[in-house]
N, C-alpha and C positions, 0 to 999 in steps of 0.2 A: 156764402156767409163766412166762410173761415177763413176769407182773405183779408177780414177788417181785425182783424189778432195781430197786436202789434206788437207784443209780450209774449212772456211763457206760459200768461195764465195765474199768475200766481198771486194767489190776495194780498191789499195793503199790506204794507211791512206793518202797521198799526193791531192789524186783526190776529187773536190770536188763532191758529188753524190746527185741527186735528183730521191727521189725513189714514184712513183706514184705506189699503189697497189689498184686494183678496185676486190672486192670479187666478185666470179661467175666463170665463163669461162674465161674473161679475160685474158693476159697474163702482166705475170712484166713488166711492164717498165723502164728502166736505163737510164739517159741521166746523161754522165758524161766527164768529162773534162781530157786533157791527162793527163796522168800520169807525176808527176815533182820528181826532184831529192829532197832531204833532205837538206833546206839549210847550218842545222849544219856543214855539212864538206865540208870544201872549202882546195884547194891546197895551202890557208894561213897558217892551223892551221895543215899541213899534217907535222911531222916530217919527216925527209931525212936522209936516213943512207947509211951504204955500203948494211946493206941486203935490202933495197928497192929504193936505186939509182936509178936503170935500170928501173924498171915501173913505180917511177915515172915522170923522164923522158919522159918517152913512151906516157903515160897518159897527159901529157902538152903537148907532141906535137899535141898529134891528139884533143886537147880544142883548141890550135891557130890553126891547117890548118886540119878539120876534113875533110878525106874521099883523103887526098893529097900521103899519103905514106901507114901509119899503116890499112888496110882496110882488116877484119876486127882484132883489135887489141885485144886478148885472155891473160887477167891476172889470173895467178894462185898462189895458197898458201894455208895454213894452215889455220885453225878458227884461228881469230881474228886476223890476219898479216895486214890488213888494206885494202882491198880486196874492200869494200862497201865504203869507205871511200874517194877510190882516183874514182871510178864511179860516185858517189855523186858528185866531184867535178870538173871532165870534164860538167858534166850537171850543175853546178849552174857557171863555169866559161863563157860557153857558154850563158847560160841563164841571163849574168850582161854584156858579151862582144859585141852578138849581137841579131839578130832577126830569129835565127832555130826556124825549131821545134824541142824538144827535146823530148824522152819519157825515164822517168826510172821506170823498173818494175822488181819485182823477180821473180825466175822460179814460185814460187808456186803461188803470183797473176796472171801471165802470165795463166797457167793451168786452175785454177779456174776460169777464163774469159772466157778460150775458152767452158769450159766445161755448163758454163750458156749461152755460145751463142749458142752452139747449142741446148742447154732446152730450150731455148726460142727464135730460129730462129732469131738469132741475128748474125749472122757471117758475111753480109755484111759490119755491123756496128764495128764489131773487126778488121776487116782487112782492113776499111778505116783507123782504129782510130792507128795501128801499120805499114800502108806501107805506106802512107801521111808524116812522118817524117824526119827530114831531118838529125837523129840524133837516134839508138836504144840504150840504155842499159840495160842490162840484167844480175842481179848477181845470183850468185849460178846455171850454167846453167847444171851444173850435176845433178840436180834434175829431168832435161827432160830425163833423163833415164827412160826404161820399160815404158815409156806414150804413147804408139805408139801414137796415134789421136793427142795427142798435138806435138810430135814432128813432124808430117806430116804437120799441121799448120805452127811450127815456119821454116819447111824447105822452106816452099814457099816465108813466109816473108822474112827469109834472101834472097833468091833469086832474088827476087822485090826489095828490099832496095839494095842489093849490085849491079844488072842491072843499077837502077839507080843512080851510085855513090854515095850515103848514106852510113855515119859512122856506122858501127855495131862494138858495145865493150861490151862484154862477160867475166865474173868472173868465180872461178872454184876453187875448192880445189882440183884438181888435172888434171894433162897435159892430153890433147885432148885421147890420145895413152892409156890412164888407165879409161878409159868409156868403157866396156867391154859390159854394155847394150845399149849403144848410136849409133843409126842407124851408119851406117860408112861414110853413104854420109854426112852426118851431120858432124861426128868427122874429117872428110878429110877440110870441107869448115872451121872450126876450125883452122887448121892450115895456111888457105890461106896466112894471113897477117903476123902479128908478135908476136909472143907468150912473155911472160914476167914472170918472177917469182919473188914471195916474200917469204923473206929468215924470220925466226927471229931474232928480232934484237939482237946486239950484245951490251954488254956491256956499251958503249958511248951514242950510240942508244935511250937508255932503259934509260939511267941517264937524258938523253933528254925529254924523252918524261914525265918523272916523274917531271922534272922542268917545261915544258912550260903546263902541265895538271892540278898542283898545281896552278900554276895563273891565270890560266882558270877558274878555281873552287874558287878560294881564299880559298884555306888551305895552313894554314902555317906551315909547316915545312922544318926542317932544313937535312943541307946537311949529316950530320949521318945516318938519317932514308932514305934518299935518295941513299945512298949508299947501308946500307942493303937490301933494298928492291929490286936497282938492281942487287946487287950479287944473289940474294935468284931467284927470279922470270925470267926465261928463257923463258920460252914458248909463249908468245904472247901477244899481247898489250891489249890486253882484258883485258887479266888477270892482268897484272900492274894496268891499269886505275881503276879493279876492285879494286884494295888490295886499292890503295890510295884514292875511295872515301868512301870506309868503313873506313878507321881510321879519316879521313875526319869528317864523320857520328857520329863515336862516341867522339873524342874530342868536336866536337859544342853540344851533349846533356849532355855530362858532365861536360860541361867546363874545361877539360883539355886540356895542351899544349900534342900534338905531341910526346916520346921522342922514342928513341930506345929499351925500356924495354915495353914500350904500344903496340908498333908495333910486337914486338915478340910474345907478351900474345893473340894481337888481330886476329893474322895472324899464327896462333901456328900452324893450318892448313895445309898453304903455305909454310910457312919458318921454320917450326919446326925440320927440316931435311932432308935430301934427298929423294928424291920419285921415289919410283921406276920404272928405265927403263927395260921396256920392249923386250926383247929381240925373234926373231925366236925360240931360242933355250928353251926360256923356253915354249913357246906356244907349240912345241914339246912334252915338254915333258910331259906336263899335258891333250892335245888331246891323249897320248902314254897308259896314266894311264887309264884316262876315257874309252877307249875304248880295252883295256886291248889286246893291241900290242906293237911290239918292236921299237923303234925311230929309228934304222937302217932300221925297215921295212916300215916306212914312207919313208926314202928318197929312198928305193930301185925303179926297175920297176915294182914289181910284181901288178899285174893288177888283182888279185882277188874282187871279190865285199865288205868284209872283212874289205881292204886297200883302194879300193880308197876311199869310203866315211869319213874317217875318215881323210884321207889325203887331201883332196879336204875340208875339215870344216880346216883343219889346215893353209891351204896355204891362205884360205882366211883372216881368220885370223890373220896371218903373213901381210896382206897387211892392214887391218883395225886396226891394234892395236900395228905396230912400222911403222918406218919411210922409210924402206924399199922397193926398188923398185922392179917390176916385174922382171928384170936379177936377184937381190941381194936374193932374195926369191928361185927362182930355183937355185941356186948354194946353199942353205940353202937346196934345199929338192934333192941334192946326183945328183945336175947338168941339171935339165931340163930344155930346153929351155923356154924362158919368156911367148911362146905363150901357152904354157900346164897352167900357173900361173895364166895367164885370163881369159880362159876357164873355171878354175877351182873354179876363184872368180865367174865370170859372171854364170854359173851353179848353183851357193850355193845364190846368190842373187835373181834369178829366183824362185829358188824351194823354198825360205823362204815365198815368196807373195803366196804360199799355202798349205806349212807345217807345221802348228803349232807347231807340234813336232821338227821340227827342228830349228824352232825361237828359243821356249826355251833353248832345249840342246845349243844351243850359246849363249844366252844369260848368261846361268852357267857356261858356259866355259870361258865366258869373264872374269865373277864376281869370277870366282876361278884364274884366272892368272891374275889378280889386284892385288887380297891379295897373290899370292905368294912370 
């Protein structure tokens, strides 16, 4: 059990905690206050585009009529698509509208909790303080993968919150169906409600979110470097917010203005050129090299020991390092069906939690089809 601790253990930054430690036998004591949302982000300050219309919709409705329709309601997306953002603000809409109870917590405090309540015979006390709620959310719940004991925990909870009509809203960077380690009665109660996805934003989106971020922050620039910035930066709002508080950053220490030539010099990084996408085909061919077989003989059936391990490191691959789905992957590896592609990630994610050897060899597999 104590290998699923991926922290120190230590409650939300959110929760107030008062820690009584008595040297000897004694045991720790915790008395700590539910978990709250981050009031930073509120469904004020949430941009709305075509690629996150639908959840955020989804997300206000079940803030006005929690537990009426969307139950429980599963957002999914990419890093930094705004994922923690629109959770954060059913809880703080909630928490300014009326009198729930609310709890917001991440899979890895979630785990960490469970894993000191049972070091310290604390589990009545976990499962007052998560099925008493009138309100769960939980981001990033793909991390309850491979945690058997913590995922046997949160199955009871949702159980108990959803029995008794309580909101459950669940984040994810990727749809219920692609948890290839996530118990299945879990990934099934997953789908119950209404699933939502978050796209990256597009073009308008992105010029949006660089105007109302800039006057968030009071930096000033103008609509040139605004523009560049969102032609240049696609991938996610992290990454924008990131690029504009660094030039941010450096015009207030140097006292310069903003211009388009600063943004270039400073972001040479981001916008210095195209970056490479990643493709199935090239992860092919460089698992093909490394393990000195033919790319035909990856997509083939031949079922030698040989081929599959090298094809099995490949497919996974193929799903951790482009944007391709479990169908799009096996029609990549010479037509297999999707469920051979799960199997084949969930297998290679299993055996990495006790292979060193083959953590590494992936890990250089990655760092060589970056730089290809």
């Amino acid at each position: 059990v104590m290998k699923e601790q991926d922290g120190d253990g230590t409650p939300p930054t959110q929760i107030k905690t008062e820690v009584r430690e008595n040297r000897g036998p004694a045991q720790l004591q915790r008395v700590r206050r539910q978990p709250l949302p981050n009031p930073k982000y509120t469904f004020k300050n949430f941009v709305v585009g075509a690629s996150n219309q639908f959840a955020h919709a989804a997300c206000l409705a079940v803030a006005e009529s929690p537990a009426k329709a969307y139950n429980p309601l599963f957002i999914y997306g990419g890093v930094g698509l705004g994922k923690t953002h629109l959770l954060n603000s059913i809880g703080n809409y909630i928490a300014d509208h009326g009198d729930l109870r609310i709890a917001y917590v991440t899979t890895e405090q979630f785990t960490n909790e469970v894993i000191n309540s049972i070091r310290y015979d604390k589990m009545i006390e976990l499962r007052r303080r998560y099925r008493n709620v009138d309100m769960l959310l939980i981001d990033d719940i793909q991390f309850l993968a491979g945690k058997e004991r913590t995922q046997e925990e949160f199955f009871h909870t949702f159980n108990s919150l959803y029995e008794a009509g309580k909101q459950i809203v669940l984040s994810s960077d990727r749809f219920p169906k692609e948890m290839p380690s996530m118990e299945e009665r879990l990934r099934s109660r997953f789908e119950w409600g209404l699933i939502a996805d978050l796209q990256p934003p597009d073009v308008e989106t992105r010029i949006a979110i660089l105007r109302k971020k800039s006057e968030e922050e009071g930096i000033a620039i103008n609509e040139d470097v605004i523009q560049l910035l969102a032609a240049n930066l696609k991938s996610n709002i992290r990454e924008i917010e990131g690029a504009l508080i660094r030039l941010g950053a450096y015009a207030s220490l140097t006292g310069q203005k903003i211009t388009v030539d600063m943004a270039k010099h400073i972001l040479r990084d981001l916008i210095g050129g195209k970056r490479k996408v990643i493709t199935t085909e090239d992860i092919q061919e460089v698992v093909a090299n490394r393990f000195h077989v033919k790319i035909s003989d990856l997509k083939s059936k031949r079922r030698t020991k040989t081929l599959v391990y090298p094809r099995q490191i490949a497919m996974f691959l193929s799903r951790d390092m482009t944007d391709a789905s479990f169908p799009e992957i096996g029609r990549d590896f010479g037509g297999k069906d999707h469920t051979t592609i799960i199997h084949a990630c969930k297998q290679m994610q299993k055996s990495q939690e006790t292979d060193p050897t083959l953590r590494a060899t992936i890990e250089s597999l990655k760092e060589e089809i970056g730089k290809g």
